[in-house]
C-alpha positions as CSV (number, residue, x, y, z in Angstrom):
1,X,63.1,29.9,-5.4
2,X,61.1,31.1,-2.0
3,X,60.2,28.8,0.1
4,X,56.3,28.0,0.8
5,X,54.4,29.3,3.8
6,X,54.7,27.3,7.1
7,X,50.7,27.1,7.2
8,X,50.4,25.2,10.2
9,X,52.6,28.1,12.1
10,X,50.4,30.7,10.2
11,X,46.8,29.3,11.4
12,X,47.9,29.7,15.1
13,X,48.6,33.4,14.8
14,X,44.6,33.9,13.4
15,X,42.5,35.2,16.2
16,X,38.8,33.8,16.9
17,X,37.1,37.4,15.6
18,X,38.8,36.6,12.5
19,X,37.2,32.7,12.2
20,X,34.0,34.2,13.2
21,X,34.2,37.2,10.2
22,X,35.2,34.2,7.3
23,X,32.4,32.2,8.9
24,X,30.0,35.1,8.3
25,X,31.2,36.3,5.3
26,X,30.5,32.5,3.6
27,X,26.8,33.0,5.0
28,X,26.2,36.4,4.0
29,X,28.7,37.0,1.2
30,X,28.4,40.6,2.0
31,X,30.9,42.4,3.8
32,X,28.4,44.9,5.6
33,X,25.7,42.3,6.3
34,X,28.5,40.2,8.4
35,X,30.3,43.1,9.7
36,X,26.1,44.1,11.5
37,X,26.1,40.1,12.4
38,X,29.4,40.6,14.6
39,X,28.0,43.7,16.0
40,X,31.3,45.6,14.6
41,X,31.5,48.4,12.0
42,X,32.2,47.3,8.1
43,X,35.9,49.3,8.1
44,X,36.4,47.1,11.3
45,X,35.6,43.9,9.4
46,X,37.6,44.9,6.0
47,X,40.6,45.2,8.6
48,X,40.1,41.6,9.8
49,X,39.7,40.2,6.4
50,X,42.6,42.2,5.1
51,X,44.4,41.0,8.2
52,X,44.1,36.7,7.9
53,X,44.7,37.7,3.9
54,X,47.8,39.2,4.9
55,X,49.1,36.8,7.0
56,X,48.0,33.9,4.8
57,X,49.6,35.6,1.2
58,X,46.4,33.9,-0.5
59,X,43.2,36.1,-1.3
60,X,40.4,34.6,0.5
61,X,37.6,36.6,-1.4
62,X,36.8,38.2,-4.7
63,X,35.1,41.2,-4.3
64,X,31.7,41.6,-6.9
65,X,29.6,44.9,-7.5
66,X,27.0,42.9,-5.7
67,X,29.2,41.1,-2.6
68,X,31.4,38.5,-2.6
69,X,32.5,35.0,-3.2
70,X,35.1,32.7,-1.7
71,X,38.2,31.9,-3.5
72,X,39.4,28.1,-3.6
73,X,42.2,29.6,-0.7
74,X,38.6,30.6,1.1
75,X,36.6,27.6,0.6
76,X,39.7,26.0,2.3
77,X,40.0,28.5,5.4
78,X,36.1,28.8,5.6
79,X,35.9,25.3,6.6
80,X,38.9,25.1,8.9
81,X,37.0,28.1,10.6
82,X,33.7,26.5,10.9
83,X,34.7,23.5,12.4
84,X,37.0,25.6,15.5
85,X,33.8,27.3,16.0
86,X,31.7,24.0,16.2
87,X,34.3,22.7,18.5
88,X,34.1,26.4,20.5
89,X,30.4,25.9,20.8
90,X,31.1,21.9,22.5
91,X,33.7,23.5,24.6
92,X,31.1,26.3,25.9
93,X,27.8,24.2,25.9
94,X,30.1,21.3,28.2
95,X,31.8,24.1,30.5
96,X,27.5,25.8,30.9
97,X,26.2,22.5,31.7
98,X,28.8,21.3,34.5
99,X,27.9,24.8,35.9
100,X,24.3,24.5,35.7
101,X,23.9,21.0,36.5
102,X,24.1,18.6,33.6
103,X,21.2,18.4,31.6
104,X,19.9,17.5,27.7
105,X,19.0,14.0,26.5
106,X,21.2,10.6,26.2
107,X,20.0,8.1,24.0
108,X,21.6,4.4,24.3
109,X,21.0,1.3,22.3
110,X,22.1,-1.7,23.9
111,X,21.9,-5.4,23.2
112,X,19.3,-7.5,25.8
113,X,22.7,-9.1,27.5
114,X,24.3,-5.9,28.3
115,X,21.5,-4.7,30.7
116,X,21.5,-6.4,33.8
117,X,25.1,-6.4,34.5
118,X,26.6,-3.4,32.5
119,X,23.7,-0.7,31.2
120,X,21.7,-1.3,34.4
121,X,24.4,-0.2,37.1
122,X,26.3,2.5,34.9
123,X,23.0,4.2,34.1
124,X,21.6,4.4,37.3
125,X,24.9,5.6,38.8
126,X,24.8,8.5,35.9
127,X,21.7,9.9,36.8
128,X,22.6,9.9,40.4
129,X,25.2,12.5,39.0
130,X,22.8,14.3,36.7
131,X,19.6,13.7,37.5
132,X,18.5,16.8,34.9
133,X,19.6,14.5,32.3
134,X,16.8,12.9,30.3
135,X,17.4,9.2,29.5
136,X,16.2,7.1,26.8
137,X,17.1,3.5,26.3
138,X,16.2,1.6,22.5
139,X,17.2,-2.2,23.3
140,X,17.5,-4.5,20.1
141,X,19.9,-7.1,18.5
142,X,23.7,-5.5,17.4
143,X,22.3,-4.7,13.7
144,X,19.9,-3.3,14.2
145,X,21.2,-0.9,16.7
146,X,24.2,-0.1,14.8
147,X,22.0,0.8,11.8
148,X,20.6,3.4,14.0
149,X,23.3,4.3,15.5
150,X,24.8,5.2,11.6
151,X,21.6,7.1,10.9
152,X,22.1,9.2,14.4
153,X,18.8,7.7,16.0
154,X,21.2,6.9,19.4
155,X,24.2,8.3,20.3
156,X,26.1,4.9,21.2
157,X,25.7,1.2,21.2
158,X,25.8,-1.3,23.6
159,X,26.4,-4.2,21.8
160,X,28.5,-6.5,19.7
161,X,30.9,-5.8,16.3
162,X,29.2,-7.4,13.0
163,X,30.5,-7.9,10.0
164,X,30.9,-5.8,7.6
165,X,29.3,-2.3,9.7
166,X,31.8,0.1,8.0
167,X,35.2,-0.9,9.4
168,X,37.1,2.9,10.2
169,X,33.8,4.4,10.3
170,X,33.2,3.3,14.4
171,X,35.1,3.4,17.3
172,X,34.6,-0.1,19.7
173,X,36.0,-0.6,23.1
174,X,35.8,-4.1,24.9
175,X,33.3,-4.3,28.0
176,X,32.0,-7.1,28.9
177,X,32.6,-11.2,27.8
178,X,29.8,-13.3,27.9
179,X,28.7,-17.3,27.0
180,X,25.8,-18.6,26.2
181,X,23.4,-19.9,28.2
182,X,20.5,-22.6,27.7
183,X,16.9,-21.4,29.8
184,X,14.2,-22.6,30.5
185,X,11.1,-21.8,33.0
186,X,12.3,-22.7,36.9
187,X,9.6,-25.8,36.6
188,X,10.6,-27.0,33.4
189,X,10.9,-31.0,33.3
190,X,14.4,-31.1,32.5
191,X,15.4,-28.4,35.1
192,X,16.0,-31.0,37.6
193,X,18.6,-32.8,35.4
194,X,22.6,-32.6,36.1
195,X,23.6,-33.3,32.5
196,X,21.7,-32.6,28.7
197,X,22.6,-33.2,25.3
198,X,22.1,-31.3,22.3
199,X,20.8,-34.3,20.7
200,X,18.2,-34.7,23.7
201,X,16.4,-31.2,22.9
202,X,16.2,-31.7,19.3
203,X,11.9,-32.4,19.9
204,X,12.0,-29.3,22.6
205,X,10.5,-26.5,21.4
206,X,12.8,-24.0,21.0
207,X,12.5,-19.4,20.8
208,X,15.2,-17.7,19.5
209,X,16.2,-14.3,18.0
210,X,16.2,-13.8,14.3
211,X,18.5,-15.1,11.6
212,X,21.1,-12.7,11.4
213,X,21.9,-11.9,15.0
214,X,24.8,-12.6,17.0
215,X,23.7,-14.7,19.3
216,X,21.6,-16.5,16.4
217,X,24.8,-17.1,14.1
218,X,26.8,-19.1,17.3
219,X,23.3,-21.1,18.0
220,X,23.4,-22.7,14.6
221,X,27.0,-22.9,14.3
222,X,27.2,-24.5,17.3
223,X,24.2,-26.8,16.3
224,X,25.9,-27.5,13.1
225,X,29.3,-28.7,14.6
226,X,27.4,-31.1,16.7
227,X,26.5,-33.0,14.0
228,X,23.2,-33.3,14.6
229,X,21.1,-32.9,11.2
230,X,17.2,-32.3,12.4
231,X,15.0,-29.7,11.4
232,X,13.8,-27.5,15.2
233,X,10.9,-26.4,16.1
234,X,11.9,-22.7,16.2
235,X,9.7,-19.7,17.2
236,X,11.5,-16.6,16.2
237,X,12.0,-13.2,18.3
238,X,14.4,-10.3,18.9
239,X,12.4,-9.0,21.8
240,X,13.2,-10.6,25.7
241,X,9.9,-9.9,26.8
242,X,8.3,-12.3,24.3
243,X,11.0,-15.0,24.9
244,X,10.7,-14.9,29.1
245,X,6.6,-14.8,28.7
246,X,6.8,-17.5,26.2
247,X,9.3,-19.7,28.4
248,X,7.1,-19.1,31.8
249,X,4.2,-20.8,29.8
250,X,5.3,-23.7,27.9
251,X,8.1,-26.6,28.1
252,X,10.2,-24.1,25.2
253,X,14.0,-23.7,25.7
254,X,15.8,-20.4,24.5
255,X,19.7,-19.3,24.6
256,X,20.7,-16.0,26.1
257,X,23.7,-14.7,27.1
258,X,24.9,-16.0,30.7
259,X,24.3,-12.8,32.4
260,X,20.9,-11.8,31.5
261,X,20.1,-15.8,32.2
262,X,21.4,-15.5,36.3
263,X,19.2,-12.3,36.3
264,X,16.0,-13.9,35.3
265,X,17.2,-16.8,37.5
266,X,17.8,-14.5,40.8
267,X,14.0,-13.5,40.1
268,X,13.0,-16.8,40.1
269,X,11.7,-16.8,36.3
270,X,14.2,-19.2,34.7
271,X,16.8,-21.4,35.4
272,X,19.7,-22.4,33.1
273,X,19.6,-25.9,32.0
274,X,22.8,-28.0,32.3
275,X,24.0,-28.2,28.7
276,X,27.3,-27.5,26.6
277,X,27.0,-25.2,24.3
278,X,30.1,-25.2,21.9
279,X,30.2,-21.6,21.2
280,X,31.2,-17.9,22.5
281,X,29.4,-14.9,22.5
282,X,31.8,-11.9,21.0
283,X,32.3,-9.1,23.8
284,X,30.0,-6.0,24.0
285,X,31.4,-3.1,23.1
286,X,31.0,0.3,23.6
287,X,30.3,1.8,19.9
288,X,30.3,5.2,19.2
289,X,30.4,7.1,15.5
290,X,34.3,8.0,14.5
291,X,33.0,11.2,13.1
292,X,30.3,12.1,15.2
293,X,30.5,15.1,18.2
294,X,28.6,13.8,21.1
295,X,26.3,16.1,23.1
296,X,28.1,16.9,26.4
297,X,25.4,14.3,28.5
298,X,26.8,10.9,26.2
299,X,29.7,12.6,26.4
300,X,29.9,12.6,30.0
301,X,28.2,8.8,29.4
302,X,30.6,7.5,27.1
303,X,33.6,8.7,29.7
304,X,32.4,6.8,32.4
305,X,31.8,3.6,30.6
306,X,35.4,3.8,29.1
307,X,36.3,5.0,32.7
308,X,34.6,1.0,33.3
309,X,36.8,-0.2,30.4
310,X,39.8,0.6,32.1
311,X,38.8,-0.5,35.3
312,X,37.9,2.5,37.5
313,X,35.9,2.8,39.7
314,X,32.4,4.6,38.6
């Protein structure tokens, strides 16, 4: 009994010409119509097909009055060829725009907490680099960007791992740990305090993101293991613009993570309030798509925040 073919050996000896004629051939399924797509004559193009199906032992094609079709041995090939000449076209469209100057569009989601300290200083030291780079920033809770981020509305996330997001279906690396912070506007009453309870704001007004949220799930749990049971007064928004307006006019009290709270307090705007807050915020990550290509500017974006992961210098 002969021994099967050592594929893997096999598939290195197939030339790009040939990937490119199978690729064709699935399109057209017509021997002469992809031979004029190459640019090459149609005896040339029988000679490549006749080549890979030589080398391979399988036939690829069955030839019909009217053209032809793939095989199941074709269907497999065909596929294998189409994705080297996707990852060809990456290579080429990378090694044009180094050349030229690194250009196309970069679309990032990122959580409210990751911009002062982490999206803030990569970004703007990437488009010192590539200036012809257009960049477009959606900021949101982690749900909600990773919801867009599986329907291909950004190209990465900012932000933190939630349950049950498709567990193999993402690639997350660490970048930044966080706490929680309690805020309040700079002249707030209690700002001058040293010391607050929990049980002290429970008739303070309070604005904070949606049920749901990371940083919403560690509020109540840490509310709950307090053991303080009293119904807030809770106003409800994802968005930091309405929680730092609402703040700078009324008594209210929000959480936020620690480092967008010192930003808003090196402005002047808020000032954290003195109390303990039993709870963690999960890191941000870095989330891309496992089975997504990136477009050579979030490529080029993605390095240099892993680059930041690993603790280079940017």
């Amino acid at each position: 009994m002969s021994s099967p073919p050592a594929y893997p050996s096999l598939l290195l000896r197939l030339r790009t010409r040939q990937l490119a004629l199978l690729s064709h051939l699935n399109a057209e399924r017509h021997l002469g119509r992809a031979a004029a797509a190459m640019h090459i004559s149609q005896p040339a193009a029988t000679k490549l097909l006749q080549q890979v199906e030589d080398t391979l032992g399988v036939p690829l094609f069955e030839r019909h009055t009217r053209g032809m079709t793939p095989t199941p041995y074709g269907e497999i090939l065909i596929r294998y060829a189409r994705r080297m000449l996707n990852d060809f076209g990456f290579v080429q469209e990378e090694l044009v725009a180094l050349r030229a100057g690194l250009s196309g569009v970069l679309r990032v989601g990122s959580v409210p907490g990751a911009v002062p300290e982490l999206l803030a200083p990569m970004l703007s030291a990437y488009k010192q680099q590539h200036p012809r780079v257009s960049a477009s920033v959606t900021v949101d809770t982690s749900n909600v960007l990773i919801r867009q981020l599986a329907r291909g509305d950004v190209d990465l996330v900012l932000g933190r791992e939630i349950e049950g997001h498709g567990e193999g279906d993402y690639v997350s690396v660490p970048l930044l740990e966080e706490t929680l912070a309690v805020v309040a506007r700079a002249q707030h009453p209690l700002a001058a305090r040293t010391s607050i309870s929990l049980a002290e704001l429970v008739e303070v007004p309070w604005i904070l993101q949606p049920p749901g949220s990371p940083q919403r799930v560690r509020f109540d749990m840490s509310w709950q293991e307090s053991g303080i049971d009293t119904r807030l007064n809770i106003t409800e928004s994802a968005s930091t613009l309405v929680t730092t307006a609402m703040l700078e006019v009324s008594d209210m009290v929000a959480i936020m993570p620690g480092s967008l709270a010192q930003h808003y307090g090196r402005l002047g705007l808020l000032c954290v309030l003195p109390v303990e807050l039993y709870a963690r915020l999960p890191p941000i990550y870095l989330i891309t798509r496992d089975d997504d290509a990136l477009s050579p500017a979030a490529a080029r974006f993605v390095a240099q925040l892993r680059r930041y992961a690993d603790g280079e210098a940017v």
